[in-house]
PASEBA-1860 file (N, C-alpha, C; in nm, 3 decimals):
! residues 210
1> XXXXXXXX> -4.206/-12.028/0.176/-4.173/-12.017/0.318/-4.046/-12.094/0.353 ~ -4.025/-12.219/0.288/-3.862/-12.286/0.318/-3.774/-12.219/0.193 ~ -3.809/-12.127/0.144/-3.681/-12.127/0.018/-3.575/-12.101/0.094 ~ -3.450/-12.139/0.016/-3.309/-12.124/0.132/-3.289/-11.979/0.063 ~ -3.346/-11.899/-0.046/-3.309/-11.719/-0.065/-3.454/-11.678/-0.131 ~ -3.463/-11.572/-0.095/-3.627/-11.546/-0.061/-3.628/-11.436/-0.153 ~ -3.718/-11.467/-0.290/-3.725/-11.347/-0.379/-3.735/-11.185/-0.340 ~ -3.690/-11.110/-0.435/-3.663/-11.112/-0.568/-3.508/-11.161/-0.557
9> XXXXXXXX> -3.496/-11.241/-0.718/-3.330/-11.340/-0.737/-3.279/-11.275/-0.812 ~ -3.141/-11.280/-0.816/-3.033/-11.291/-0.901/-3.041/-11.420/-0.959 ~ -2.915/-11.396/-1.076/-2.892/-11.562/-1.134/-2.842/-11.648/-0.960 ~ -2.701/-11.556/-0.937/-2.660/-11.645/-0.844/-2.750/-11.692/-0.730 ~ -2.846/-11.602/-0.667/-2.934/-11.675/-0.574/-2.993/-11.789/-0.628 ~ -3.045/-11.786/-0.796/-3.145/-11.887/-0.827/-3.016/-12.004/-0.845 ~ -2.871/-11.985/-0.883/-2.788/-12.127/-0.852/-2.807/-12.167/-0.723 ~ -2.812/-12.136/-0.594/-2.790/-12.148/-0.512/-2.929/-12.236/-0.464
17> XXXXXXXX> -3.011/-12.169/-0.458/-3.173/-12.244/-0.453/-3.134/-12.386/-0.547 ~ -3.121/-12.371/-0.656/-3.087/-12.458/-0.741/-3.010/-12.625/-0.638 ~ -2.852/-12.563/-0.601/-2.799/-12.674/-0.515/-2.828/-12.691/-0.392 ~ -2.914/-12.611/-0.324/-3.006/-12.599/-0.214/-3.107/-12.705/-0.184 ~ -3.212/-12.700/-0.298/-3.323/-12.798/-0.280/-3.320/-12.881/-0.404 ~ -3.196/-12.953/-0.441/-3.180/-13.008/-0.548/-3.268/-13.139/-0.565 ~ -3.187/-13.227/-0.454/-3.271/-13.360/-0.361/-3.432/-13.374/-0.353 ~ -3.463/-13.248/-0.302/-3.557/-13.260/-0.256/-3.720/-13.234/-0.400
25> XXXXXXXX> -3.660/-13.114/-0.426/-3.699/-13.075/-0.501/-3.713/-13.062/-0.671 ~ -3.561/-13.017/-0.752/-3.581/-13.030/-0.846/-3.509/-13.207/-0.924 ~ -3.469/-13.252/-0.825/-3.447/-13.364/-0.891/-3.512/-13.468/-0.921 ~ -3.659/-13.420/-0.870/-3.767/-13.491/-0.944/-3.829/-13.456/-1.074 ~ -3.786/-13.319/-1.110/-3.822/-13.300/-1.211/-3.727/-13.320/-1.325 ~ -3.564/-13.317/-1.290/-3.492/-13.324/-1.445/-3.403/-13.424/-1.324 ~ -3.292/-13.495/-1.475/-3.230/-13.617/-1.384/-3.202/-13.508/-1.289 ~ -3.143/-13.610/-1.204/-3.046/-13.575/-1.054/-2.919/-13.516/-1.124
33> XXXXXXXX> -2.840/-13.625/-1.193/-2.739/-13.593/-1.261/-2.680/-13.464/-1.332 ~ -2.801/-13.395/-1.332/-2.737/-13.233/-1.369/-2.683/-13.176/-1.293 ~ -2.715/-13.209/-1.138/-2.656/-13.100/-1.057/-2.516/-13.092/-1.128 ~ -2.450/-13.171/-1.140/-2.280/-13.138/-1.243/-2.331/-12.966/-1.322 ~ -2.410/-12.993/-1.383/-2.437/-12.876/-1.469/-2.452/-12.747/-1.387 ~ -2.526/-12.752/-1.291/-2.549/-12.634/-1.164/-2.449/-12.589/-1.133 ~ -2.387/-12.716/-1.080/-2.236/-12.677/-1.003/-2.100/-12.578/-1.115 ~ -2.157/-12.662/-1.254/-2.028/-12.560/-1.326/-2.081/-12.425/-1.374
41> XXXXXXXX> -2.192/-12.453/-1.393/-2.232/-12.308/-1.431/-2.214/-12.200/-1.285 ~ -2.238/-12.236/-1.170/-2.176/-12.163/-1.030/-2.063/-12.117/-1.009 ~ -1.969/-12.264/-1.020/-1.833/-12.211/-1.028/-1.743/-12.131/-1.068 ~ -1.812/-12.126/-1.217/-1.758/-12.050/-1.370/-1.811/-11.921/-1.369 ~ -1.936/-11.853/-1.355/-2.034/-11.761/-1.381/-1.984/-11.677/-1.250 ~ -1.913/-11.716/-1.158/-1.882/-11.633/-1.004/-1.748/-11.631/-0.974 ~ -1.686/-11.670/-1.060/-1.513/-11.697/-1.049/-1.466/-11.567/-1.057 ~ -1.360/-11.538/-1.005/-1.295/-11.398/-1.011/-1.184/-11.355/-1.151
49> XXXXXXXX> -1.229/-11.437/-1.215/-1.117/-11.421/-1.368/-1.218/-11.431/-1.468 ~ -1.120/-11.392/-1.578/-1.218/-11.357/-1.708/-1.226/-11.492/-1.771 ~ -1.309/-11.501/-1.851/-1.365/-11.596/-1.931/-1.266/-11.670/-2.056 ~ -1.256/-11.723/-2.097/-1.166/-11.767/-2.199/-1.287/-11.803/-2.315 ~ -1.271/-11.810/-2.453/-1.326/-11.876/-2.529/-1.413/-12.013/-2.472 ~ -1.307/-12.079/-2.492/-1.321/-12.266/-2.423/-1.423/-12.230/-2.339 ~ -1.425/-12.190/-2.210/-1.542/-12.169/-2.096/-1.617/-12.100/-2.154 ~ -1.652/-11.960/-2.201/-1.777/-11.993/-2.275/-1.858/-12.087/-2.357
57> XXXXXXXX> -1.790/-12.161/-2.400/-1.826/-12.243/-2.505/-1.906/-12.354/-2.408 ~ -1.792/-12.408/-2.265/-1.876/-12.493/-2.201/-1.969/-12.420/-2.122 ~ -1.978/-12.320/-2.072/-2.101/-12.235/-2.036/-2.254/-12.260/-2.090 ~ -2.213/-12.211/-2.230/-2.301/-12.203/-2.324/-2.396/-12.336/-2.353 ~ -2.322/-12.455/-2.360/-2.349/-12.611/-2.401/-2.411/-12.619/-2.257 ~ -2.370/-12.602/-2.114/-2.406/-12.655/-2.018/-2.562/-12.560/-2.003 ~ -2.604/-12.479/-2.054/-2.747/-12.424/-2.027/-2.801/-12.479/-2.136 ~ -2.809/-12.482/-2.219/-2.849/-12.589/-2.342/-2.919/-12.695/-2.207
65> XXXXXXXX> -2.818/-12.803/-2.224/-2.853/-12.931/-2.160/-2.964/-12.873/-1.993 ~ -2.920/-12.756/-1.962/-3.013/-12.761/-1.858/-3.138/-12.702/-1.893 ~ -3.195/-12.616/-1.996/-3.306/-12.534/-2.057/-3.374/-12.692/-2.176 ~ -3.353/-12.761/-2.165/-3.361/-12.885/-2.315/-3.433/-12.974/-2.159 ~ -3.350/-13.008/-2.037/-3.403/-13.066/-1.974/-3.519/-13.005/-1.923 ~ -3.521/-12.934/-1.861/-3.669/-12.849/-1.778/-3.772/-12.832/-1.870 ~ -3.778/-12.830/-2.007/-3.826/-12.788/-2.127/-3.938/-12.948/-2.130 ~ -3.871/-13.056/-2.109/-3.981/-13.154/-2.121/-4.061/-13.211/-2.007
73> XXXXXXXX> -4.074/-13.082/-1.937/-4.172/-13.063/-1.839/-4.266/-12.982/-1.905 ~ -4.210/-12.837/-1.908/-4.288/-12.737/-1.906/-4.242/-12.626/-2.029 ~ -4.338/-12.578/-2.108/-4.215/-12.465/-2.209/-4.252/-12.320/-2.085 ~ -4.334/-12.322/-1.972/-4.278/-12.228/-1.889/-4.358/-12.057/-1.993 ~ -4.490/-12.098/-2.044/-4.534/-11.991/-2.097/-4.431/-11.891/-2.193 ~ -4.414/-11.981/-2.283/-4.330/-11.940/-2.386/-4.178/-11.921/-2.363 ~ -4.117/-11.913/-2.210/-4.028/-11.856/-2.155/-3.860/-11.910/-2.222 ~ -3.910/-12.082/-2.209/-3.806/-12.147/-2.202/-3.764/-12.154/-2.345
81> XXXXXXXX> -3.854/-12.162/-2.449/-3.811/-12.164/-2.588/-3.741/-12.112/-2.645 ~ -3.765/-11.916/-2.590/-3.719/-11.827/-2.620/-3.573/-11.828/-2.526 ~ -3.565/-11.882/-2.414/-3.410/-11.865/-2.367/-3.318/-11.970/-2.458 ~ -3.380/-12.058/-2.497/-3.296/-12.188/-2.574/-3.284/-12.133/-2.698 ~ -3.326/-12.069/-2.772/-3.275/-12.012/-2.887/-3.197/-11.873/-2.840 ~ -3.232/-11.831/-2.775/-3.141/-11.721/-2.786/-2.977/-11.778/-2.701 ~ -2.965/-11.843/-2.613/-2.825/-11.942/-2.623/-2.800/-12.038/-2.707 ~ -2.880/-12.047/-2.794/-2.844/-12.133/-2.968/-2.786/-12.005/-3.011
89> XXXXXXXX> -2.840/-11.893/-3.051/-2.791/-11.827/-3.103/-2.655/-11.765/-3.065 ~ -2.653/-11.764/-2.952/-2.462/-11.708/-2.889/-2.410/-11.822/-2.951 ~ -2.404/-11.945/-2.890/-2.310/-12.018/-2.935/-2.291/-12.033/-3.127 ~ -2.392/-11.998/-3.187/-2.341/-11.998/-3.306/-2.280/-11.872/-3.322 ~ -2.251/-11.794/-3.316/-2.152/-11.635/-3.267/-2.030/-11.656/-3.222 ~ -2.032/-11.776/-3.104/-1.881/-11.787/-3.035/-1.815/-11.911/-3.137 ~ -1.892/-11.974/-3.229/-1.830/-12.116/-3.329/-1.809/-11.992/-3.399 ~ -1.859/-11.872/-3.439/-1.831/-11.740/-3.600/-1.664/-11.685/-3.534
97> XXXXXXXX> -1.718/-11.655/-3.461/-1.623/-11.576/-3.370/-1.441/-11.658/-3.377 ~ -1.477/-11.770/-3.319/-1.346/-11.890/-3.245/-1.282/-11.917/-3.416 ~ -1.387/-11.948/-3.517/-1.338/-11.992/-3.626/-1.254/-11.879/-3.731 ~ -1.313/-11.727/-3.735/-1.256/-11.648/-3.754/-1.074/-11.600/-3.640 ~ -1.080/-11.647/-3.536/-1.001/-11.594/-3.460/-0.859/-11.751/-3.544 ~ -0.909/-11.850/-3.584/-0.819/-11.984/-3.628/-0.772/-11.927/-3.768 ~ -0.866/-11.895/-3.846/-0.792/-11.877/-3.937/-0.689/-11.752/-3.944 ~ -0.716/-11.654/-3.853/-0.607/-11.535/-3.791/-0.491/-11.580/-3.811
105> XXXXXXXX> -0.482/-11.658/-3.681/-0.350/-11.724/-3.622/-0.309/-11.805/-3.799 ~ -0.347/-11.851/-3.849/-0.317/-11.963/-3.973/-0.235/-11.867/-4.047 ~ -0.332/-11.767/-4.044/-0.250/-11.618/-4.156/-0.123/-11.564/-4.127 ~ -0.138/-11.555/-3.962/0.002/-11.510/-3.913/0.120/-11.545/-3.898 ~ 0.055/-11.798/-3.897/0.154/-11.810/-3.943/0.249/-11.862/-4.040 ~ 0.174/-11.800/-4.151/0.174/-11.858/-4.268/0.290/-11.741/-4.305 ~ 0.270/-11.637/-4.235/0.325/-11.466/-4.259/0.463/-11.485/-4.222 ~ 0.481/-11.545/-4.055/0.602/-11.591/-4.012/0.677/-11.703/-4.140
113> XXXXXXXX> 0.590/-11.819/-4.163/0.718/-11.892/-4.249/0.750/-11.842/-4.364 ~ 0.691/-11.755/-4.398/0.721/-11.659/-4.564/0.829/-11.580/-4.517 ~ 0.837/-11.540/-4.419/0.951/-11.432/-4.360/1.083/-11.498/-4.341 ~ 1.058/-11.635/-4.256/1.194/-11.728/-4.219/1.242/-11.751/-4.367 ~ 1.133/-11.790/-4.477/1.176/-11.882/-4.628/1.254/-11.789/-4.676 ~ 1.210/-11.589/-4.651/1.292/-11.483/-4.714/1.443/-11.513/-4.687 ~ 1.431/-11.473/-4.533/1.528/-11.490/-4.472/1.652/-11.598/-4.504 ~ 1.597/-11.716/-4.506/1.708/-11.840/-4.566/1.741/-11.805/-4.668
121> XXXXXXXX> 1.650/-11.749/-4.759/1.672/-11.717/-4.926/1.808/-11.655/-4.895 ~ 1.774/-11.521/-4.848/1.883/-11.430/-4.827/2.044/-11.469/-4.764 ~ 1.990/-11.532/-4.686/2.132/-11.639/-4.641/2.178/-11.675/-4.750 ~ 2.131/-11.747/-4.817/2.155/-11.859/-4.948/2.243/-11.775/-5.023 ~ 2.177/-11.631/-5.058/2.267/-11.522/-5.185/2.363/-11.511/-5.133 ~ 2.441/-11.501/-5.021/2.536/-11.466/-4.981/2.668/-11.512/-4.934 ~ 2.702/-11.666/-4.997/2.751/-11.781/-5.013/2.944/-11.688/-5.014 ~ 2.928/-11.591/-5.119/3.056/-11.551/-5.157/3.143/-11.469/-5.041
129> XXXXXXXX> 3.012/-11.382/-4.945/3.060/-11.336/-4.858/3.153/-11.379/-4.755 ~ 3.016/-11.499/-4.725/3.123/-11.547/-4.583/3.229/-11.633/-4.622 ~ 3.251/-11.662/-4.698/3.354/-11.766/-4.835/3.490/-11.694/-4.741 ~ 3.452/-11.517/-4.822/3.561/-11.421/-4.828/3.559/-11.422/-4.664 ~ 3.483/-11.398/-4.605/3.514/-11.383/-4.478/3.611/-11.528/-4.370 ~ 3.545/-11.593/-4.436/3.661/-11.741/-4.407/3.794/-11.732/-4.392 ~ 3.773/-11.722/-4.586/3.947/-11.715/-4.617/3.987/-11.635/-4.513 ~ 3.988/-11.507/-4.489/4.053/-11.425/-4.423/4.097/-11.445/-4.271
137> XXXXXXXX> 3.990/-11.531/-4.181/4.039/-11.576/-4.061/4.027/-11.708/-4.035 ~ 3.998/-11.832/-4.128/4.031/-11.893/-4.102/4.049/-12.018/-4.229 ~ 4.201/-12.028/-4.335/4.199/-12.066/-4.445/4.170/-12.218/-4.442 ~ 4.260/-12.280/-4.357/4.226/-12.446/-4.294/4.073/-12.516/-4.302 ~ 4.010/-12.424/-4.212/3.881/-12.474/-4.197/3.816/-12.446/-4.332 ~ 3.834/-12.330/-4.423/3.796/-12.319/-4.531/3.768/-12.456/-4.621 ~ 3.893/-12.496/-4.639/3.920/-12.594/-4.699/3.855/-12.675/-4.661 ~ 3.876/-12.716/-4.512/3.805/-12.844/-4.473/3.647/-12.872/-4.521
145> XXXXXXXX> 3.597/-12.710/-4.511/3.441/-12.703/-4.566/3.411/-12.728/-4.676 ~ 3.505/-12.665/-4.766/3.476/-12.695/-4.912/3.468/-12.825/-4.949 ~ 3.575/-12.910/-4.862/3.515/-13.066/-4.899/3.432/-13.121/-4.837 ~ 3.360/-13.055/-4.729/3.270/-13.114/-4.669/3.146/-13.070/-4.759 ~ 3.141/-12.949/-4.827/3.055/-12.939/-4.914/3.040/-13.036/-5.001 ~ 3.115/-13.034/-5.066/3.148/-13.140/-5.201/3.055/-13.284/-5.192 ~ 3.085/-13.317/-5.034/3.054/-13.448/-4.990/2.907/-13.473/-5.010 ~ 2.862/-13.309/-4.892/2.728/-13.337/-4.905/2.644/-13.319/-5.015
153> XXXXXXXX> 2.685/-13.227/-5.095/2.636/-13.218/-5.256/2.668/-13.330/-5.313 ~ 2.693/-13.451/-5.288/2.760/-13.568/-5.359/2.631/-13.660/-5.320 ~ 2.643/-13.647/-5.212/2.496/-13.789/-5.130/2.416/-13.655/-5.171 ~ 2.387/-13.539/-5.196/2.243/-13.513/-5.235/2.206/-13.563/-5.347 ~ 2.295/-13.528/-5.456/2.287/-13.598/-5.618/2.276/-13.696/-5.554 ~ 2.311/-13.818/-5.517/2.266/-13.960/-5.499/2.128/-13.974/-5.474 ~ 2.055/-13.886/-5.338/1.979/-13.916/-5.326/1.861/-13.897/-5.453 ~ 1.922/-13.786/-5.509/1.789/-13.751/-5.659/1.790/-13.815/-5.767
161> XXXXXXXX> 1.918/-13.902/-5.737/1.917/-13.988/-5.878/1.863/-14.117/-5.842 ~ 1.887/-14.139/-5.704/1.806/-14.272/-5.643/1.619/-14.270/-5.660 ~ 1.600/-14.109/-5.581/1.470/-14.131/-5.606/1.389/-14.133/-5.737 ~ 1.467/-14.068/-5.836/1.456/-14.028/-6.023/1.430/-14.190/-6.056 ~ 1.578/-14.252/-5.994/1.510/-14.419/-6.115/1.468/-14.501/-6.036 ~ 1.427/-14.471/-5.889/1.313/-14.604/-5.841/1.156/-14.553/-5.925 ~ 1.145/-14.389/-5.906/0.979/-14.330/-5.915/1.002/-14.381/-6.063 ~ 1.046/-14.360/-6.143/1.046/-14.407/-6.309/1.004/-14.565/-6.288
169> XXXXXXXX> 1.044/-14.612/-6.223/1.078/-14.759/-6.219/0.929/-14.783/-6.175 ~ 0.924/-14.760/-6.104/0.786/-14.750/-5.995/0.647/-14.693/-6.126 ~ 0.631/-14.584/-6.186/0.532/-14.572/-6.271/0.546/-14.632/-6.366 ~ 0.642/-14.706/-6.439/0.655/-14.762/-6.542/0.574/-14.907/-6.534 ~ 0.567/-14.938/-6.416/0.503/-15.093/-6.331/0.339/-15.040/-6.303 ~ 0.310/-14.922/-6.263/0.214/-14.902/-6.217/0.123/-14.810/-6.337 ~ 0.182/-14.817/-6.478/0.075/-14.789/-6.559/-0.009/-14.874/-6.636 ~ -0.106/-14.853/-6.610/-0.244/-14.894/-6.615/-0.304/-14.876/-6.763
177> XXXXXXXX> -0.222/-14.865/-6.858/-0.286/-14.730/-6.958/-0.323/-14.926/-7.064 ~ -0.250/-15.010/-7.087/-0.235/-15.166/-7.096/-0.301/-15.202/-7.011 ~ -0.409/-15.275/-6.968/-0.445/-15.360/-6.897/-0.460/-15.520/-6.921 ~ -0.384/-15.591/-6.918/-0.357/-15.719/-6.913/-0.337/-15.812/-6.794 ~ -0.334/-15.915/-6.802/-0.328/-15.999/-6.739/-0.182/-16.002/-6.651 ~ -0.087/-16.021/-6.746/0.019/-16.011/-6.646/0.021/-15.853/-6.569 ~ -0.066/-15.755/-6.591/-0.046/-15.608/-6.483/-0.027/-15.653/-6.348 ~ -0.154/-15.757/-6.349/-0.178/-15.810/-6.196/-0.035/-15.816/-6.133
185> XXXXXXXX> 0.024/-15.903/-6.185/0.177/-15.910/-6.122/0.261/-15.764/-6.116 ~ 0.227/-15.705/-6.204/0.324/-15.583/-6.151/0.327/-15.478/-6.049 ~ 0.175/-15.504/-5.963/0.168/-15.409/-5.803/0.246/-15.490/-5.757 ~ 0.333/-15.607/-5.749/0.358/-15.700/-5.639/0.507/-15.608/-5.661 ~ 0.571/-15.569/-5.806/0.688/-15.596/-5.836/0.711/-15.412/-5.789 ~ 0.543/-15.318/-5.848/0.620/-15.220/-5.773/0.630/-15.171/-5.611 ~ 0.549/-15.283/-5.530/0.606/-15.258/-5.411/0.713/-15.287/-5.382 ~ 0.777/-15.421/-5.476/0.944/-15.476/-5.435/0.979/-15.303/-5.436
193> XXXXXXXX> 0.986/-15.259/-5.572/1.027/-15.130/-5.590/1.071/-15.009/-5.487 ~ 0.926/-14.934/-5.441/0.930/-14.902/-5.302/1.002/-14.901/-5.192 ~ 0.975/-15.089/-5.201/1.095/-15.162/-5.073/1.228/-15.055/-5.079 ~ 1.279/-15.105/-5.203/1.456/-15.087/-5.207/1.427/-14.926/-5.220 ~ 1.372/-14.828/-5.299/1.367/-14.703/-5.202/1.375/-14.660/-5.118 ~ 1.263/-14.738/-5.032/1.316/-14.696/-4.858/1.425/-14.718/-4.813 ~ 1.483/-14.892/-4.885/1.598/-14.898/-4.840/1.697/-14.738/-4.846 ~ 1.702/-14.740/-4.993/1.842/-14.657/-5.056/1.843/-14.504/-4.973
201> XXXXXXXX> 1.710/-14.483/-4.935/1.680/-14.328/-4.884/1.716/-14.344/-4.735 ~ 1.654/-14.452/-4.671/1.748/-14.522/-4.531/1.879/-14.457/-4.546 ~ 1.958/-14.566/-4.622/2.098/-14.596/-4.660/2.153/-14.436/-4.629 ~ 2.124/-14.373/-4.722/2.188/-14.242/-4.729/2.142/-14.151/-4.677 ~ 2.056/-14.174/-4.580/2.004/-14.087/-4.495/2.108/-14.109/-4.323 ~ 2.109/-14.212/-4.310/2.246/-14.275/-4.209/2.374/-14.227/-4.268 ~ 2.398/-14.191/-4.409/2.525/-14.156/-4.398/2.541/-13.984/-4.401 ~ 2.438/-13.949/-4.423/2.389/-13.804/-4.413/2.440/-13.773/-4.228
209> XX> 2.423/-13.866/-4.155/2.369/-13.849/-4.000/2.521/-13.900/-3.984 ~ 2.599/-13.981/-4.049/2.777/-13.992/-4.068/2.856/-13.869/-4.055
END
């Protein structure tokens, strides 16, 4: 006789009853604190836009927590058991679903950097072309490039010969294959090691940025 919507319900009438006689009524039976849960499942379930993954997902979790609460009252003549597994069961569908849709995207863009790596490749073969195309309009700058090449092919060899005899240097300290007494001392000597790596890769990494 007081319901604020007077059977037969919809979901949305039964939200509404729901934030209706919350106070009075069901918040003696599950915390108070769900109404949060009422309210998003209202908001979300009546909104004029489509659903996204993400909001189902919190959809899904937020009837959980409200079917788990009412549940240690009453299982509701088998009712409630059967709604809690069968929204166990969606959400393990939308985790099949979301996880298949990740590794998609992973594939696609794994597809894209295989395409860019072609692509550079292809740049790369074609060194003689734009060479020729240089010379022809502009011989000066040619030149200027070619030693700017030179340069940077110069600090690259540096850098591979730097990193070649610290890492030598570095496993030669850090093999283990001897175990003795003085080894102990040699983690100390191949972090010195390390050290001046970072230094040298620093170093020529600033003159790279020169």
């Amino acid at each position: 006789q007081i319901l604020y919507v007077k059977p037969p319900w919809t979901l949305a009438n039964l939200l509404k009853c729901y934030k209706k006689h919350w106070m009075a009524v069901f918040g003696y039976v599950v915390p108070r604190s769900l109404i949060s849960t009422i309210e998003c499942l209202s908001k979300h379930l009546y909104a004029d836009k489509p659903f996204d993954s993400s909001t189902v997902h919190i959809l899904l979790q937020e009837s959980k927590i409200l079917l788990h609460a009412f549940s240690c009252r009453s299982d509701y003549n088998g009712v409630l058991p059967q709604a809690y597994a069968e929204v166990t069961k969606l959400c393990e569908t939308l985790g099949e679903v979301r996880a298949a849709l990740v590794e998609q995207d992973l594939s696609e863009d794994i597809m894209v950097l295989s395409e860019n790596a072609a692509c550079e490749k292809m740049e790369a073969t074609m060194p003689n072309l734009q060479s020729t195309e240089e010379k022809e309009l502009h011989p000066s700058f040619h030149v200027a490039q070619e030693n700017r090449h030179q340069e940077i092919w110069l600090v690259l060899e540096g850098v591979w010969n730097t990193m070649n005899l610290y890492s030598i240097e570095l496993f030669q300290k850090l093999d283990l294959g001897a175990v003795t007494i003085a080894t102990k001392a040699s983690f100390e000597e191949a972090f010195l090691g390390l050290q001046k790596l970072l230094a040298a890769v620093k170093d020529i990494r600033e003159g790279i940025a020169r």
